[in-house]
C-alpha positions as CSV (number, residue, x, y, z in Angstrom):
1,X,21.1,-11.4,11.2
2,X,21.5,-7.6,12.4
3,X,18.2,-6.0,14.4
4,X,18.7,-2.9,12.6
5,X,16.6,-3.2,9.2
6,X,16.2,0.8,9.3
7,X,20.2,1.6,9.3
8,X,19.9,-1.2,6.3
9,X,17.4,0.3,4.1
10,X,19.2,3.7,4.7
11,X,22.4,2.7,3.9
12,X,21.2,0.4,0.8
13,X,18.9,2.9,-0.1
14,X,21.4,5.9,-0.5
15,X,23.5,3.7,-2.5
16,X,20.9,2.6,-5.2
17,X,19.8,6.3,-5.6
18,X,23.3,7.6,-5.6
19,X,23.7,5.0,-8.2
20,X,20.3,5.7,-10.7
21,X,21.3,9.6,-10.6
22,X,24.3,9.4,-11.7
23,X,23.3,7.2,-14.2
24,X,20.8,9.8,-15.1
25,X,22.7,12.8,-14.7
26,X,25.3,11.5,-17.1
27,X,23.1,10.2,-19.5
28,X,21.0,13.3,-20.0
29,X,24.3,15.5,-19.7
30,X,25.6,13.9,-22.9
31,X,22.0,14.3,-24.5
32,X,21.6,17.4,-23.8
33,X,18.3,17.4,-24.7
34,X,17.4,21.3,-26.1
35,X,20.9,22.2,-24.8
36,X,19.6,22.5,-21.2
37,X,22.3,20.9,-19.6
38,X,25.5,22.7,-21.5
39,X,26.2,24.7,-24.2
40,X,29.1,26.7,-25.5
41,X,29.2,28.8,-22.4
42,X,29.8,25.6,-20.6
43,X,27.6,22.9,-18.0
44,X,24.6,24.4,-16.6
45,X,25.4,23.2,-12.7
46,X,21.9,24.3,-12.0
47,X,19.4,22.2,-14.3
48,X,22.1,19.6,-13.4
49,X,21.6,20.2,-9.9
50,X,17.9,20.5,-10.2
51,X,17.9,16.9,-12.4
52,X,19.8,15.1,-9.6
53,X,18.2,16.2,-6.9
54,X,14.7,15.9,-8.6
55,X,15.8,11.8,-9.3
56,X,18.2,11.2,-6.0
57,X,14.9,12.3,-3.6
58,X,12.3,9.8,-4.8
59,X,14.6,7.1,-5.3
60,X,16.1,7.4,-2.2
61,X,12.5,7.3,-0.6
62,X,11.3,4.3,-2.2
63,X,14.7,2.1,-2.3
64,X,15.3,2.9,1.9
65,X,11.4,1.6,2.2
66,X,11.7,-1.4,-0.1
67,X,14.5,-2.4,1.4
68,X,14.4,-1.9,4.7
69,X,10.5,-3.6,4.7
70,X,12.3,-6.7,2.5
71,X,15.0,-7.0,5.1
72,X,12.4,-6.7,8.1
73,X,9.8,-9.8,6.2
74,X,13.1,-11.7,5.8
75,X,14.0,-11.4,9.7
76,X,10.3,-12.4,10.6
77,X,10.6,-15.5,8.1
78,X,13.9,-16.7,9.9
79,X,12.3,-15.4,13.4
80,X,9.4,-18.1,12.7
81,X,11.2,-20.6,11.3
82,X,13.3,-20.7,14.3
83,X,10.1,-21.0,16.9
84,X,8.5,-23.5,14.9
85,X,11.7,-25.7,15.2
86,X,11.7,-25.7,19.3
């Protein structure tokens, strides 16, 4: 098991918020709630813009500290199992 639980919950992180925006994006994009995110003049790169960055941020934060405290308690488990056994 790697040391490196931060470079973990980054990497894991990034991938599960890349992942819920673009779910998002895309799903409100073909909503189009109030026609906020095109019309006949075409997308509105903006509000989509402002949408993924407003979903990618938080998720981001909270996935990267899930994970990498998860991956960190799962080292310490192992770490103790492993002194109890000498």
């Amino acid at each position: 098991m790697r040391y490196n639980f931060c470079s973990f919950g980054l990497l894991i992180g990034a991938l599960v918020s890349v992942l819920v925006t673009l779910i998002i994006v895309v799903w409100e994009w073909l909503e189009n709630p109030g026609g906020s995110f095109h019309d006949q003049n075409g997308t509105n790169w903006n509000f989509v813009f402002d949408t993924a960055s407003s979903w990618f941020v938080p998720t981001f934060l909270y996935a990267a500290l899930i994970v990498a405290v998860l991956y960190l308690l799962l080292y310490a488990i192992q770490w103790i199992k492993q002194v109890r056994q000498k």
